[in-house]
C-alpha positions in Angstrom: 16.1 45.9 -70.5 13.7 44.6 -72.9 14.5 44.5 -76.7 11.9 46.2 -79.0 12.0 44.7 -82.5 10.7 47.3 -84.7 10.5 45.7 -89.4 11.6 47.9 -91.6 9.2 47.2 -95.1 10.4 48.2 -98.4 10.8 51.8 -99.1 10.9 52.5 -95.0 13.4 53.9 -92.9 13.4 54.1 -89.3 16.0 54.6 -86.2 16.4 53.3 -82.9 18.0 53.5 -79.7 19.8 51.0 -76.8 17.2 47.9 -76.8 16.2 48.4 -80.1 16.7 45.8 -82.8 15.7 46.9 -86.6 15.1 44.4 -89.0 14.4 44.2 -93.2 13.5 41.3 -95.0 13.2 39.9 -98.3 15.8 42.1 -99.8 16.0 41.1 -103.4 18.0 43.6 -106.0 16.5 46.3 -103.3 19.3 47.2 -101.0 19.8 47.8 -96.7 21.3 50.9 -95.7 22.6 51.0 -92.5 24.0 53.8 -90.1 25.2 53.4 -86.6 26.5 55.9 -84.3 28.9 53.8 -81.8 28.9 56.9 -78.9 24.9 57.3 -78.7 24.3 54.3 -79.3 21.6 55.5 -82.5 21.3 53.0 -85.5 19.1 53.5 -88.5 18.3 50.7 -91.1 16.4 52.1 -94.8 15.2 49.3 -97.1 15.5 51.7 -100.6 14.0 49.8 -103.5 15.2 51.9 -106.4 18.3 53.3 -107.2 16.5 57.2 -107.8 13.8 59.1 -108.3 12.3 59.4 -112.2 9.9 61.5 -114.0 6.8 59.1 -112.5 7.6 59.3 -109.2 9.9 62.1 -107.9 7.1 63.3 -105.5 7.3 59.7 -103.8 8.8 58.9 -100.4 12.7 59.5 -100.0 13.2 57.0 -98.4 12.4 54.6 -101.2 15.6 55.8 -103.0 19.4 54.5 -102.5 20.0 58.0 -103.7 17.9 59.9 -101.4 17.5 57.2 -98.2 21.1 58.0 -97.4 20.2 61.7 -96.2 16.7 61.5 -95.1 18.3 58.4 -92.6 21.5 60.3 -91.7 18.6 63.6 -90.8 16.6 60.9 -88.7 19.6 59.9 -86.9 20.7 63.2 -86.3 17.3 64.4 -84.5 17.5 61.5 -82.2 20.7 62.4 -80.8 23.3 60.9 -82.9 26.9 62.2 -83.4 27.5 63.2 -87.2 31.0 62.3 -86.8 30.5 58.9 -85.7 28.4 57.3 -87.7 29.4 54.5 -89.9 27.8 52.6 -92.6 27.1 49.2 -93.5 25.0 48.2 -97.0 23.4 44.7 -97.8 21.5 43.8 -100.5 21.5 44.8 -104.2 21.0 41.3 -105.7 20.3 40.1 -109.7 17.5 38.1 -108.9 15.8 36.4 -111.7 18.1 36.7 -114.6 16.5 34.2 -116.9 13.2 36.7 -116.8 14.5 40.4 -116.9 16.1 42.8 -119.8 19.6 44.0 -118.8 18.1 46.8 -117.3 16.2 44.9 -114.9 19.1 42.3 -114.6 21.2 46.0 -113.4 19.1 46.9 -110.9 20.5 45.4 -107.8 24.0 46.6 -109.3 22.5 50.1 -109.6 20.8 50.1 -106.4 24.4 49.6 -104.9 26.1 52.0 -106.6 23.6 54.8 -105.9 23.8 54.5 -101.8 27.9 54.0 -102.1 27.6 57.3 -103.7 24.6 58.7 -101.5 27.0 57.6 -98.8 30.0 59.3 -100.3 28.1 62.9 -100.6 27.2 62.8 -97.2 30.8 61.7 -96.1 29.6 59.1 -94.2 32.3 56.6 -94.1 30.8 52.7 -95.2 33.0 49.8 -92.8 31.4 47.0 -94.6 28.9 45.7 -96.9 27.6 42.2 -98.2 25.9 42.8 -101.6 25.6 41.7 -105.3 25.4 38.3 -106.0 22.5 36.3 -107.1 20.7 35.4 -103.5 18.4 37.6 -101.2 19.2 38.5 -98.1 17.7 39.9 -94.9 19.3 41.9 -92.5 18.8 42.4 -88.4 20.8 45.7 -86.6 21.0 45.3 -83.3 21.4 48.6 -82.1 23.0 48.1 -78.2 26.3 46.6 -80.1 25.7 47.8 -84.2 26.0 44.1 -85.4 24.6 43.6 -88.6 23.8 39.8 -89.2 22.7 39.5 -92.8 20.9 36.0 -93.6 20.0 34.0 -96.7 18.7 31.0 -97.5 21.4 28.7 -98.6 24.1 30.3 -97.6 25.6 31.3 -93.7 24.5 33.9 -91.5 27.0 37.1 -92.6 27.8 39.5 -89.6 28.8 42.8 -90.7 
């Protein structure tokens, strides 16, 4: 079977079956929400830039929100076949990138971007196995859907499987 690679850009979600591999980079303070469904064999990878929607942009894509991703992924999984109950999550990402040049706010956001899927995640009762996030170092992030590995990679630092 041949493997379709399919990049995920930032503020994107998409889902894949067996021979799919899904794939983000370039996460910065932005963070990788990723749902697999061991028994169909469904994985789903959203590359949410912001922890929620505010008063400029609440009519913008979901999927560009830790807070909203969560659910618009876990619906996209769902129509494809996936098993509710089996799904798991993994989360990357959510870096403070840049301290020297941003307020505190801006220094939070990577910190905030985490703590909105955790709790996205949490709502929908999804249950999260692992996660590589924080820190002060980017990260991108490959699912291979056949066997749900995550393999996040930066530069400087080894390849993390999840």
């Amino acid at each position: 079977m041949m493997t379709r690679r399919e990049s995920v850009t930032i503020g994107e979600a998409r889902v894949g079956g067996p021979g799919t591999v899904l794939y983000t980079l370039g996460l910065g303070s932005c963070v990788a929400i990723v749902l697999w469904d061991p028994v169909s064999r469904i994985g789903g990878l959203a590359h949410a830039m912001l922890p929620a929607p505010s008063n400029g942009n609440a009519g913008a894509n979901v999927t560009r929100f830790a807070s909203t991703a969560v659910d618009a992924l876990l619906a996209m999984m769902l129509d494809a076949g996936a098993q509710r109950a089996t799904i798991r999550a993994r989360l990357a990402g959510g870096a403070s990138m840049f301290n020297a040049l941003l307020n505190e706010r801006g220094r939070r956001l990577g910190s905030r971007n985490i703590e909105a899927a955790r709790a996205a995640l949490a709502r929908a009762g999804v249950p999260m196995d692992r996660e590589d996030a924080g820190g002060t170092h980017g990260r991108s992030v490959c699912l291979n859907v056949d066997d749900g590995r995550v393999i996040v990679s930066s530069v400087l630092y080894p390849d993390v499987v999840l």
